[in-house]
C-alpha positions in Angstrom: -3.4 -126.5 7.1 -6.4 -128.1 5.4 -5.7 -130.0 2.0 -7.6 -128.3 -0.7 -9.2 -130.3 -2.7 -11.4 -129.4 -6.2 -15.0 -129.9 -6.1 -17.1 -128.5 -8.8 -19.8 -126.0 -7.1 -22.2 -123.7 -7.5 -21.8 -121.3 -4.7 -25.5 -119.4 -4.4 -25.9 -116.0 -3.6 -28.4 -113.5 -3.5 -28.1 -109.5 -3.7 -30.6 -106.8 -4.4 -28.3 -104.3 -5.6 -24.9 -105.0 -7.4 -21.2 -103.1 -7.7 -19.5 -101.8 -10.7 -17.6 -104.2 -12.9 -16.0 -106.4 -10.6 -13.0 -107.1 -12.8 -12.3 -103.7 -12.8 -12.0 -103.6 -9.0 -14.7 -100.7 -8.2 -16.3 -99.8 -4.8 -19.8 -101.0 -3.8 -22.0 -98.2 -3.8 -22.8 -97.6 -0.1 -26.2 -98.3 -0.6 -26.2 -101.7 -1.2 -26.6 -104.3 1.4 -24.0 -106.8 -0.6 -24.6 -110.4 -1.8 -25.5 -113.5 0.2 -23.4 -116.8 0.1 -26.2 -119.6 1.2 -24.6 -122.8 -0.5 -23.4 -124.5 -3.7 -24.0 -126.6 -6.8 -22.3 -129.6 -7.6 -23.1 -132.0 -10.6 -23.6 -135.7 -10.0 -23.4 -138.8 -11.5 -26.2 -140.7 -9.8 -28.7 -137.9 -8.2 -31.4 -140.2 -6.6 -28.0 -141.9 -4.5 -26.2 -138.3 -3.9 -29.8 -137.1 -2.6 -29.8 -139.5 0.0 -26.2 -139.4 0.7 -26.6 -135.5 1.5 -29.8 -136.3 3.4 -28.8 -139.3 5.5 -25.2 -138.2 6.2 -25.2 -134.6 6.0 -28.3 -133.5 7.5 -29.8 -131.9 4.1 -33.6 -131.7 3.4 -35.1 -131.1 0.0 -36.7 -127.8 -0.8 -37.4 -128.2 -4.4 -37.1 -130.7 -7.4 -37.0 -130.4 -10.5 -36.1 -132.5 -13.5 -32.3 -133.4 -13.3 -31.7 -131.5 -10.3 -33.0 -131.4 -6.5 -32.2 -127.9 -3.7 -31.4 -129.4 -0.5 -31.1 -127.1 2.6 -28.7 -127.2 5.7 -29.2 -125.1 8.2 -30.1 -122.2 6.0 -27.4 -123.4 3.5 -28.3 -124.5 0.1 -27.2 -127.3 -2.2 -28.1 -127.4 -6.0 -27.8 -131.0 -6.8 -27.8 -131.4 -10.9 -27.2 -134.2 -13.4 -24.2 -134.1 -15.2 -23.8 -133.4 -18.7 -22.6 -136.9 -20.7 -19.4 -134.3 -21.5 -18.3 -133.9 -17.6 -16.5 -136.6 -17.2 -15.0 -137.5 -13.6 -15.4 -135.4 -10.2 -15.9 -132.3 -10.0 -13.3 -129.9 -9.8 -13.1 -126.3 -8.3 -14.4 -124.9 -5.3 -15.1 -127.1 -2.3 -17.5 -127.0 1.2 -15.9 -127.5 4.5 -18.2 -129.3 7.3 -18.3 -129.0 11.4 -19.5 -131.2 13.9 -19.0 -131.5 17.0 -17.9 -135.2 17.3 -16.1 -136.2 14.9 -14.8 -139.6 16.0 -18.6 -140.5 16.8 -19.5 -139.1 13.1 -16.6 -141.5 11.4 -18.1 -144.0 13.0 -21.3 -144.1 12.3 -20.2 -143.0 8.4 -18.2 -146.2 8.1 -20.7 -148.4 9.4 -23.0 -146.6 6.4 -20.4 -147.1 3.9 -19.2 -143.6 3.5 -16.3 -142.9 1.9 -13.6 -141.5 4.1 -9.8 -140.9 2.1 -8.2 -140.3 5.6 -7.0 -143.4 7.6 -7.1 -141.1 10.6 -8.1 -137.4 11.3 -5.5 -135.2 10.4 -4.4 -131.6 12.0 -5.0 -128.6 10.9 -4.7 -125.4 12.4 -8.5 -125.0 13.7 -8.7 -128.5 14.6 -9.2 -132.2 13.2 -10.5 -132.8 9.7 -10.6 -135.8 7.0 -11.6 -135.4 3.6 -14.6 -137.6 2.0 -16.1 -138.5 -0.8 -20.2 -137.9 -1.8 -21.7 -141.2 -4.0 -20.3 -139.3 -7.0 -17.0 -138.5 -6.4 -17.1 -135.2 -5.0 -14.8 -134.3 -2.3 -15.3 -132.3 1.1 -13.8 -131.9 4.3 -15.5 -132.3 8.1 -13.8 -130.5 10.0 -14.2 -130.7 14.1 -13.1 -126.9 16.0 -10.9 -127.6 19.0 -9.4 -123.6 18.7 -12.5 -122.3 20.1 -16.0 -123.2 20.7 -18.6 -122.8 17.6 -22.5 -123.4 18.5 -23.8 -127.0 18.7 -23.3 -129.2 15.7 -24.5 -132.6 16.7 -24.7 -132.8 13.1 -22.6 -131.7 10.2 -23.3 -128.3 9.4 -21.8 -126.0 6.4 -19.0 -124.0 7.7 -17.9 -122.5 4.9 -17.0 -122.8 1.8 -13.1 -122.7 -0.4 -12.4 -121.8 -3.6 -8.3 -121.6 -4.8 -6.9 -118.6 -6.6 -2.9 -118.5 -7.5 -3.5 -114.8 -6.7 -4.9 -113.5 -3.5 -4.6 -109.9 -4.1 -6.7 -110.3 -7.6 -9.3 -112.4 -5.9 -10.0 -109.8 -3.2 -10.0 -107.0 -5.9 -13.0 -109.3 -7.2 -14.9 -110.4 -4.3 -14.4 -107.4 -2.1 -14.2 -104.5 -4.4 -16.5 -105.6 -6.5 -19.3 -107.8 -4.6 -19.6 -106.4 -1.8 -17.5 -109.2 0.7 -15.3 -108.4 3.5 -12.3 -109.6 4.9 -13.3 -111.3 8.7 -9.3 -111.1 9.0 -5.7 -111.3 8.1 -4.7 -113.5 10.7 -7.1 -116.2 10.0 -4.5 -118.9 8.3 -1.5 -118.5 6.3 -2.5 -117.6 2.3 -6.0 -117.9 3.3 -8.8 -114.6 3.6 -11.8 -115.9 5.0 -14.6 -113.3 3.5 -17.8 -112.8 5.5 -21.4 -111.2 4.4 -24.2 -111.2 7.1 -25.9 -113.7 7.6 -24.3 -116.0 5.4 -22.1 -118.8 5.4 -18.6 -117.6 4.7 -16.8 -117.8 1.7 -12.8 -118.3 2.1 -10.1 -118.0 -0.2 -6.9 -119.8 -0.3 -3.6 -119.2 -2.1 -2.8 -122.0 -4.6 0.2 -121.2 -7.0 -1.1 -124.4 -9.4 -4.2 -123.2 -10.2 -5.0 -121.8 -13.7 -7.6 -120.7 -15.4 -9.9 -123.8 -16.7 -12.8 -122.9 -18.9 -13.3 -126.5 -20.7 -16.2 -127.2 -21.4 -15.8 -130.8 -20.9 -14.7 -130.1 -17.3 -17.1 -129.3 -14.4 -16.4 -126.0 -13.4 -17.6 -123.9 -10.4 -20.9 -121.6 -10.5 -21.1 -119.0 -8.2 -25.1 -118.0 -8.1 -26.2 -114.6 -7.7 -29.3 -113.1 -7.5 -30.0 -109.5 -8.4 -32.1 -106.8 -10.0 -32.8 -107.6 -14.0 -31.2 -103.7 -14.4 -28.0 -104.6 -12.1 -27.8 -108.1 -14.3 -28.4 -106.1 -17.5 -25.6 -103.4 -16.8 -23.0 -106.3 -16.3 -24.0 -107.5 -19.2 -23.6 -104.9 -21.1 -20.3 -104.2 -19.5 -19.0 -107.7 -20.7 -19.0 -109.4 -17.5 -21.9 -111.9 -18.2 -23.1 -113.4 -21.5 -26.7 -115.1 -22.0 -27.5 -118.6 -21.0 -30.5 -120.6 -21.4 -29.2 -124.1 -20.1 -31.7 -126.8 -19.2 -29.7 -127.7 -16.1 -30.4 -124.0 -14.5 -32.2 -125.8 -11.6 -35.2 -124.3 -10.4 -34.4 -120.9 -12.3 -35.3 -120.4 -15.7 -33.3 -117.2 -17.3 -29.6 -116.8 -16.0 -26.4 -114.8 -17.4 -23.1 -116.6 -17.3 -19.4 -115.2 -16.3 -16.1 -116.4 -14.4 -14.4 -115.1 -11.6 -10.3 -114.2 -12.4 -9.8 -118.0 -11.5 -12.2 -119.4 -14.0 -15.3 -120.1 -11.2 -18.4 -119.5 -12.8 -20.7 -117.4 -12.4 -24.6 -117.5 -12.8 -26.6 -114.4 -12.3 -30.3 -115.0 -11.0 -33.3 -112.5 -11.3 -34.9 -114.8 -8.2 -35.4 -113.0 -4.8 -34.1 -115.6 -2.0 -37.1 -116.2 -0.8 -37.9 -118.1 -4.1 -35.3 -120.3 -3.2 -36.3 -121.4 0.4 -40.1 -121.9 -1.3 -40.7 -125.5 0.0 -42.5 -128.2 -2.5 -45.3 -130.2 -1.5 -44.8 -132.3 1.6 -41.6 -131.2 2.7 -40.3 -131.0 6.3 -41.7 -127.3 6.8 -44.9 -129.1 6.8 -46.6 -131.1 9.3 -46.1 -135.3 8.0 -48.6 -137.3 9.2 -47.5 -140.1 11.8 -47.0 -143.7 10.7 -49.3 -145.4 12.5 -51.8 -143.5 9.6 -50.5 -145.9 7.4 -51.7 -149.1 9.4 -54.3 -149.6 6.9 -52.1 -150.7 4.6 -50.5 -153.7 6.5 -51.6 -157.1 5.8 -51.3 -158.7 2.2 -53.1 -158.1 -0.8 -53.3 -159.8 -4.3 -54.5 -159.4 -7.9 -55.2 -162.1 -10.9 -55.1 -161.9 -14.1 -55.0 -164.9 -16.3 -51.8 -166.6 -15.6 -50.2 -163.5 -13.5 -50.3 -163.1 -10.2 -49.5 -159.7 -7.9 -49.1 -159.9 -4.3 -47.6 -156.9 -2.2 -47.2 -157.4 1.9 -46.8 -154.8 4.1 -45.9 -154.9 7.9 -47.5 -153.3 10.6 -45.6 -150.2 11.9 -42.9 -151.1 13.8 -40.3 -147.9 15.8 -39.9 -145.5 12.3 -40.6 -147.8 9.7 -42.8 -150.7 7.5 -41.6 -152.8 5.4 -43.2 -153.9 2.7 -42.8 -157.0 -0.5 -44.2 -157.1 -3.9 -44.3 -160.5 -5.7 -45.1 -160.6 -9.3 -45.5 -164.6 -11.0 -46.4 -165.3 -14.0 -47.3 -168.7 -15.6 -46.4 -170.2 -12.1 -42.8 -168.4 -12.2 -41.8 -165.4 -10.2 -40.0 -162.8 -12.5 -39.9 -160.0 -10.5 -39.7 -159.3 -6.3 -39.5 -156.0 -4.8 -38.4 -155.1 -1.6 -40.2 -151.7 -0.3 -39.9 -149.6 2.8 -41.8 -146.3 4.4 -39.3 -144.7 7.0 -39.6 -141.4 9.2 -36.6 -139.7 8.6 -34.7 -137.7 11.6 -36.3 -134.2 10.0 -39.9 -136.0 10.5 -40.2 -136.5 6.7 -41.5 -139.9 5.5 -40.0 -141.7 2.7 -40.7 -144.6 0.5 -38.0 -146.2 -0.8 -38.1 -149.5 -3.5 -35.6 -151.7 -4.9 -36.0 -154.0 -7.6 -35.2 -157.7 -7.9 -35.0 -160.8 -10.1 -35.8 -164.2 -9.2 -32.7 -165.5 -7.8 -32.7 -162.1 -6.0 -30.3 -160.0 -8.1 -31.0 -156.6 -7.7 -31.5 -154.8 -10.4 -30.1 -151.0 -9.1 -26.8 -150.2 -8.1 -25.8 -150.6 -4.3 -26.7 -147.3 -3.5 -29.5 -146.2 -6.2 -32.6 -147.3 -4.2 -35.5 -146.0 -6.0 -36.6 -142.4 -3.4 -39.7 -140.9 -2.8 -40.5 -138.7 -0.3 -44.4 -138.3 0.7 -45.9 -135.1 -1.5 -49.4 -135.5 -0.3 -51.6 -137.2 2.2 -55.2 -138.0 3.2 -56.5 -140.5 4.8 -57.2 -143.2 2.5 -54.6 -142.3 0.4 -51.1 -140.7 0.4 -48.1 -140.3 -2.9 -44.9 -140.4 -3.0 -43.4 -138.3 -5.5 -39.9 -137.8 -6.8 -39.7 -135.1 -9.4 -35.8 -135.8 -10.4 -37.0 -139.0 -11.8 -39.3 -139.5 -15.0 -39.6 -143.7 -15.0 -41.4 -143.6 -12.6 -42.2 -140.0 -11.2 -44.6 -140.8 -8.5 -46.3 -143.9 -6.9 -50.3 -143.3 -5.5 -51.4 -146.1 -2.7 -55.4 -145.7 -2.3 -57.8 -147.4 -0.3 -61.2 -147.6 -3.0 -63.1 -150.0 0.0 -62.4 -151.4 3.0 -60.4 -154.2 1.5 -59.5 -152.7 -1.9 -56.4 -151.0 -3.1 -55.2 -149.5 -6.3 -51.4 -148.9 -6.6 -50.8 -146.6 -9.4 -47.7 -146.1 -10.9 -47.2 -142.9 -13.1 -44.8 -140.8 -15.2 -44.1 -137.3 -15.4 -47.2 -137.3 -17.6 -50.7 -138.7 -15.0 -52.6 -139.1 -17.9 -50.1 -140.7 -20.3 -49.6 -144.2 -21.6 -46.8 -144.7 -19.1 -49.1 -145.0 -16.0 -49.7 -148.4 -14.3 -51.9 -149.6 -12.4 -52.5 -152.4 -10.0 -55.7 -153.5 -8.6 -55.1 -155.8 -5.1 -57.8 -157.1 -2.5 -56.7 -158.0 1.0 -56.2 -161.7 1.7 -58.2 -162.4 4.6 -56.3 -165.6 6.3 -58.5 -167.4 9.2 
């Protein structure tokens, strides 16, 4: 059987119309077409690192961003990426996501050549197939799992295949999420103290027998939020029925009004007046949209400088080369360089491009973390100019490259704020060498 581990996670669902009281085990009213699992929260340590983890290894994309918080999408599953609170200390315990692929000894791999990582030496059996359990920049735990008991659709890349969450009492957590939520048992037979639950068109949501677990409400302690969205009268009749209490937390993600409760296990809950199509609402230059092709940036290669007094600025940028430039920044001053940068603008596999920028000293000491590259993915583009934008970060929140002549360019630099004090900007001419 697969090793359950505790992840803290928001699972998110959606539903138009809602059951009785859960707790009390009513019937959903026939007329209700039932809730939809589409993914999971999970609080982070470092969210600009655990972005790209999820992108680069996992196969996410961003849909939306927001301070403290970024909605990545998997094949029509959903991650809620938020900061954690200075109180959550450690990983994140609770509910968990299971992964497919197809390969998995091509995946491990190419993960341990990126540094992921893995906690099993080897892949171990379980009654589906071959799994190991990994670890996301923050500490939060998951399991890929490759299916040798039957053949699933192509995964050439890891896909969500469902999602656990551990109850010391089956019977109570079916009362719960069948009686009143709408789920379904897909069957019996499925693995031993485990009842996979199934909604259309959703990724499913299985539950596991676990004698140890107990209810955990600490507020110190991540704990799991399952997501629901529903009718403001379906959310207000819980309410008043006990269920769910107000909430006006900051770290809400792209919702702004929720009401809290807990399953009989002590998952959250987080009740959403947001249709699901809110939630699959792309920002500004994601991969829904057409990205303009590298070679639009040729422009920009070649080197350019700026003086001022006893400083001098001088970025270099590569022609494009395959799915990438690479660029260096050089700032001196009094004859002594203090800070280098070393800069790069990448098409991703989903056809996104990306600028990404790490910081370094003189005797080239980076100033981030190993895995806390500065990210920005491209939010608009025209011909002589094109930002990168990041809206999880505040210092700095976007960087603007535009071409004012034909060998000028201003490099801004700004905040959350365009118009504040915090905004920098560079003015560079191209060095012409003979």
């Amino acid at each position: 059987m697969l090793r359950y581990f505790g992840l803290s996670a928001f699972l998110i669902v959606s539903s138009s119309t809602l059951a009785n009281d859960p707790i009390a085990g009513a019937s959903v009213a026939e007329s209700a077409p039932g809730v939809q699992v589409f993914g999971m929260e999970l609080p982070v340590r470092s969210l600009d690192a655990t972005v790209e983890f999820y992108r680069s290894q996992l196969g996410f994309a961003p849909i939306q961003f927001g301070p403290g918080w970024s909605l990545l999408g998997n094949d029509g599953a959903r991650l809620l990426l938020r900061k954690a609170r200075l109180s959550e200390t450690g990983p994140a315990i609770g509910a968990y996501v299971n992964y497919r692929v197809d390969d998995l000894n091509g995946t491990l791999d190419q993960w341990d050549s990126a540094g992921v990582q893995i906690l099993d030496v080897e892949p171990h059996t379980i009654a589906i197939g071959r799994a190991v359990t990994f670890e996301d920049p923050s500490g939060n735990r998951a399991n890929l799992i490759e299916i040798t008991a039957w053949k699933p659709p192509p995964a050439p890349r890891p896909k969500v295949f469902n999602i656990g969450m551990r109850f010391a009492d089956l019977s109570t957590a079916e009362r719960f999420y069948c009686g009143g939520l709408g789920f379904a048992v897909s069957s019996r037979d499925y693995l031993p103290r485990t009842l996979p639950l199934a909604l259309s068109g959703t990724s499913p949501l299985t539950l596991h027998h676990d004698g140890s677990v107990k209810h955990n409400a600490a507020p110190d302690v991540p704990g799991s939020l399952l997501l629901l969205s529903a009718p403001m009268a379906a959310i207000e009749r819980w309410t008043a029925l006990g269920t769910l209490e107000g909430d006006s937390s900051p770290d809400a993600g792209p919702w702004t009004q929720s009401r809290m409760g807990r399953d009989p296990a002590g998952h959250g809950l987080r009740f959403l007046e947001a249709p699901l199509a809110d939630l699959a609402t792309p920002f500004p230059g994601s991969p829904t949209e057409r990205a303009p092709a590298l070679s639009q940036f040729d422009w920009l290669a070649g080197t350019w400088r700026a003086e001022d007094n006893d400083a001098q600025l001088e970025e270099t940028w590569s022609e494009p080369h395959g799915d990438q430039m690479l660029g260096m920044f050089r700032w001196s001053r009094g004859g002594k360089v203090w800070l280098n940068e070393l800069m790069s603008i990448t098409v991703e596999s989903d056809g996104k491009l990306v600028f990404r920028l790490r910081h370094f000293d003189r005797a080239m000491v980076p100033w981030e973390e190993k895995q806390d590259a500065f990210y920005y993915p491209l939010a608009r583009f025209s011909g002589d100019e094109f930002i990168f934008e990041n809206p999880a970060r505040d210092k700095p929140r976007r960087f603007i490259y535009r071409r004012t002549a034909q060998d000028e360019l201003l490099i801004r630099i700004e905040g959350p704020d365009s118009s504040s004090g915090e905004s920098l900007e560079h003015k560079l001419r191209r060095v012409r060498r003979d």
